[in-house]
C-alpha positions in Angstrom: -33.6 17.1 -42.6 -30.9 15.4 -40.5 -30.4 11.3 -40.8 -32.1 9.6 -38.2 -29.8 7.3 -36.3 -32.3 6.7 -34.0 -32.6 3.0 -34.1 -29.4 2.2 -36.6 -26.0 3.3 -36.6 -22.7 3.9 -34.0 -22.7 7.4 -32.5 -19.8 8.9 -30.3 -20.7 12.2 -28.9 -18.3 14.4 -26.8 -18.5 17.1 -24.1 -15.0 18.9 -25.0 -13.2 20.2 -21.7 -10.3 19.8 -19.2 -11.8 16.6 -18.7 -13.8 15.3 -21.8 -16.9 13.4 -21.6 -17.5 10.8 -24.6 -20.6 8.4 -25.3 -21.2 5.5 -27.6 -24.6 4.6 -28.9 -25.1 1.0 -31.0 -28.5 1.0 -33.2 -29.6 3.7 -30.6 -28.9 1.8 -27.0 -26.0 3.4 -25.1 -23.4 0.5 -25.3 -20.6 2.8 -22.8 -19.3 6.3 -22.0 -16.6 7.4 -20.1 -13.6 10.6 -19.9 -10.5 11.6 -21.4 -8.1 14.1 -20.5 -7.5 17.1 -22.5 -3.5 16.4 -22.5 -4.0 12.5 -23.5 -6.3 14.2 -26.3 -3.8 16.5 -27.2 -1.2 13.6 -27.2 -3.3 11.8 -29.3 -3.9 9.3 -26.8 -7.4 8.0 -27.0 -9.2 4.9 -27.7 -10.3 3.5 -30.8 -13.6 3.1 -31.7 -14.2 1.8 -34.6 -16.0 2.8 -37.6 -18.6 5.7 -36.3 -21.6 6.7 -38.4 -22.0 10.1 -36.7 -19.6 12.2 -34.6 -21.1 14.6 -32.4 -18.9 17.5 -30.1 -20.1 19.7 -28.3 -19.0 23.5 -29.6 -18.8 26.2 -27.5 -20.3 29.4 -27.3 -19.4 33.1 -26.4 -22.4 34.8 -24.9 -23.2 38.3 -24.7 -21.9 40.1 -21.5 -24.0 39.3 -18.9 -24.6 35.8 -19.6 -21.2 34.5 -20.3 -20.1 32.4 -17.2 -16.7 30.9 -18.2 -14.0 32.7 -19.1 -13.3 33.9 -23.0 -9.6 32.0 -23.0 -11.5 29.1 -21.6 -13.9 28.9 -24.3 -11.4 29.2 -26.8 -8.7 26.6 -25.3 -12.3 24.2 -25.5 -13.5 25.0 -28.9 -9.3 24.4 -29.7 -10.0 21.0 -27.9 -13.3 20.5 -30.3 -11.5 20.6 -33.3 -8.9 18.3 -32.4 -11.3 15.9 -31.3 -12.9 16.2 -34.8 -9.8 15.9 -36.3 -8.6 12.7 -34.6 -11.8 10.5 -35.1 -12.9 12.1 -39.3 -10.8 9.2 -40.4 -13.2 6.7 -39.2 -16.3 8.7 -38.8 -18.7 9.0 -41.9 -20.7 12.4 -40.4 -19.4 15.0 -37.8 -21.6 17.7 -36.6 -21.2 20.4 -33.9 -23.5 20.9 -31.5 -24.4 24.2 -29.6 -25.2 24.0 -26.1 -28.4 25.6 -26.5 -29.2 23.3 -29.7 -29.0 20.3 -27.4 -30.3 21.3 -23.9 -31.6 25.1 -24.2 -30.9 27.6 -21.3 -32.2 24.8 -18.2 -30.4 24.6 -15.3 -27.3 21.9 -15.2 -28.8 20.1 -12.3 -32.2 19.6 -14.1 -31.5 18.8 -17.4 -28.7 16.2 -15.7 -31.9 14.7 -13.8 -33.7 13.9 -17.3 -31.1 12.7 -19.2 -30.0 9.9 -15.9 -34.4 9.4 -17.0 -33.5 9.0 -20.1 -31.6 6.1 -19.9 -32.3 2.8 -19.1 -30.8 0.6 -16.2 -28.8 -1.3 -18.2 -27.2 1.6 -19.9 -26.7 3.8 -16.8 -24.6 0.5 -15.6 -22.0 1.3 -18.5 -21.9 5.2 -18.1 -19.5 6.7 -16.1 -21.4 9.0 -13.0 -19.3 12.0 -14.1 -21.0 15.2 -15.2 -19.0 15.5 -18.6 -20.3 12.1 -19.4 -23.3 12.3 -18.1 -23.4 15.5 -20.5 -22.1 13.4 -23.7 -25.1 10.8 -23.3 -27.7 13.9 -23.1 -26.0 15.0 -26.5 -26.3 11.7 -28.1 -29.5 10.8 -26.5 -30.7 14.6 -28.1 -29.5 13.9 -31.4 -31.1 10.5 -31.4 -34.5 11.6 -30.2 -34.6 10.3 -26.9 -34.0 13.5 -25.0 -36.0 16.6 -25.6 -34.5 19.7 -24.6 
């Protein structure tokens, strides 16, 4: 059974892309979230966050033919960008785990499942989220792994 950092402990989770979504929780509240840039990522450029009880990214996944939307290449260059990510915050993070798409919001529609995560979260916290659908994305993974967001 996974820990429960549902009302203790700091959680950054990440949506890995061109333009990367990150979220911060604090004892289970959202405390901020925002985006980084794949190249500042690459650089190494990105902020510090302290000491993080659980990492979460986002990991990628090559569906069967048919239901595979996104290029191959493009999957790979983001699961490339996953592990980098994972790399650059291990030092001060005491847990990383990947998280499959599917693990954290099933096969509903983008559009829907953004609608209940903005649900999930109170006014205060939506005042310290970036309105950007990678972020937006990073709070429904953290929210998930918290238990405050079903699938």
């Amino acid at each position: 059974m996974k820990k429960d950092f549902s009302k203790s402990g700091r959680v950054l989770a990440f949506d890995p892309g061109t333009t990367t979504g990150w979220s911060l929780f604090d004892d289970g509240v959202l405390v901020s979230g925002g985006k980084m840039t794949k190249k500042k990522i690459m650089a190494g450029d990105v902020p510090d966050f302290g000491k993080i009880d659980l990492l979460l990214i986002e990991m990628p996944k090559i569906y069967p033919a048919g239901r595979q939307k996104k290029p191959p290449n493009d999957i790979i260059q983001t699961a490339i960008l996953a592990g980098h990510l994972s790399g650059l915050y291990r030092k001060t993070s005491l847990l990383v785990e990947f998280v499959l798409p599917e693990d954290w919001k099933g096969s509903i529609p983008k559009e829907i499942h953004q609608l209940r995560i903005w649900r999930a979260l109170s006014t205060e916290e939506k005042s310290r989220l970036l309105k950007d659908h990678n972020t937006v994305d990073a709070a429904g993974i953290g929210l998930w792994r918290i238990r405050r967001l079903r699938r």
